[in-house]
C-alpha positions in Angstrom: -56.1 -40.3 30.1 -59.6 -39.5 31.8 -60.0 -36.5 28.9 -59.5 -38.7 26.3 -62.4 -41.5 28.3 -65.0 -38.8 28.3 -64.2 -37.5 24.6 -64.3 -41.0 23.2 -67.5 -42.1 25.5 -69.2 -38.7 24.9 -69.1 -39.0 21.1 -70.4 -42.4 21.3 -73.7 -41.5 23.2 -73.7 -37.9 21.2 -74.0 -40.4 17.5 -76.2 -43.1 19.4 -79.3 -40.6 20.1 -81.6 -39.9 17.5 -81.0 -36.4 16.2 -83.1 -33.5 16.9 -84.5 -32.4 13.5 -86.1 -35.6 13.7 -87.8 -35.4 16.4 -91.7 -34.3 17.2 -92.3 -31.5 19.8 -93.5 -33.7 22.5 -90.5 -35.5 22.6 -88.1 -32.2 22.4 -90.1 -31.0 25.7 -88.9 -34.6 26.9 -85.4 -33.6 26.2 -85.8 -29.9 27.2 -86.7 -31.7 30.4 -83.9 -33.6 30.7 -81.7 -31.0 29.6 -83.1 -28.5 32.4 -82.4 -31.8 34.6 -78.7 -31.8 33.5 -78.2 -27.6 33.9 -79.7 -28.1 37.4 -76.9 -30.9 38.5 -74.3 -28.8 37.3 -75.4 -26.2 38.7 -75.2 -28.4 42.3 -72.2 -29.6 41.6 -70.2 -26.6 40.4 -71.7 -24.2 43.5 -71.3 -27.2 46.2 -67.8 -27.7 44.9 -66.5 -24.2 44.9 -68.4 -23.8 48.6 -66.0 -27.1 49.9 -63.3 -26.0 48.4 -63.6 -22.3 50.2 -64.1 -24.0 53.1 -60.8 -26.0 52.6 -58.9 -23.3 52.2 -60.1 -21.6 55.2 -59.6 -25.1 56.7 -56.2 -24.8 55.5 -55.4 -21.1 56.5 -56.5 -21.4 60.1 -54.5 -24.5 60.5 -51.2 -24.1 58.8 -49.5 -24.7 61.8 -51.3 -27.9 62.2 -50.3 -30.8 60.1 -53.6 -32.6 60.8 -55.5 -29.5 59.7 -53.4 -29.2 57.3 -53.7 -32.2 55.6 -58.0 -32.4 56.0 -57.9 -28.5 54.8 -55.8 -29.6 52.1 -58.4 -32.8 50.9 -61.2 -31.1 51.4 -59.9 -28.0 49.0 -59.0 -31.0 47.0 -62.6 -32.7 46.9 -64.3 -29.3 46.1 -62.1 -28.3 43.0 -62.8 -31.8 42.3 -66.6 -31.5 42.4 -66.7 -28.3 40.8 -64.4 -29.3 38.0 -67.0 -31.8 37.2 -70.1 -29.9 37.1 -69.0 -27.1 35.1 -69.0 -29.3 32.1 -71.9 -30.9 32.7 -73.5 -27.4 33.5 -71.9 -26.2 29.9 -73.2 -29.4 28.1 -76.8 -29.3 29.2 -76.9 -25.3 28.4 -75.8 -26.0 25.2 -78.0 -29.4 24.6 -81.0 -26.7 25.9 -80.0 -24.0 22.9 -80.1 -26.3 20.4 -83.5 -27.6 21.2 -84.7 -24.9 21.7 -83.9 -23.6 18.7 -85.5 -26.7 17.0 -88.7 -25.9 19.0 -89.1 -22.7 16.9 -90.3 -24.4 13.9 -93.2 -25.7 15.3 -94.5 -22.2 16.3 -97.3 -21.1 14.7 -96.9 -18.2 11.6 -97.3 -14.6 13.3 -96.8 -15.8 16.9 -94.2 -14.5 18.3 -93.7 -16.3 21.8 -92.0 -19.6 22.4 -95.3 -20.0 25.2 -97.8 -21.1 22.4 -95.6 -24.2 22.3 -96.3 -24.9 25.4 -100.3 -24.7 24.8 -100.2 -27.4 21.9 
């Protein structure tokens, strides 16, 4: 149910925003900034989450003869696949969103140039 949510919601906001042949080179470093944004909170959330959920497991292992630890082993393993589960996407999505503008980018560099830097010195 939540997969077919985010596939419905994510082509709505994907045909809302202007595309990016249209748009001028300031406001592709805008979204290259927002797309670096979006790589660096996946990034957060797919290394925090696979750090929880290690320590759940090891939560889990040194307690199996707990139920209590157990249990909060087992939830916090839970929480961190979670976590990670979600930023990998989003990691993924903004990586891709960063390809394709920069790939746009390229047409406003000079004749003869070769580096993407002279974009940044317009």
């Amino acid at each position: 149910m939540f997969t077919i949510f985010f596939t419905v919601s994510g082509n709505a906001q994907v045909k809302a925003k202007p595309k990016l042949n249209e748009l001028s080179l300031d406001e592709l470093k805008i979204a290259l900034g927002h797309s670096n944004k979006t790589i660096r909170t996946g990034k957060i959330l797919t290394l925090t989450g696979l750090g929880v959920s290690g320590v759940g497991f090891i939560i889990m292992a040194r307690n199996s003869d707990s139920s209590a630890g157990l249990a909060s082993g087992y939830y916090t393993w839970i929480a961190g696949n979670i976590t990670w589960l979600i930023g990998l996407p989003i990691w993924i999505s903004g990586s891709s969103k960063k390809n394709k503008i920069m790939l746009e980018m390229i047409k406003f560099i000079p004749l003869g140039s070769t580096s993407m830097e002279l974009i940044s010195q317009k």
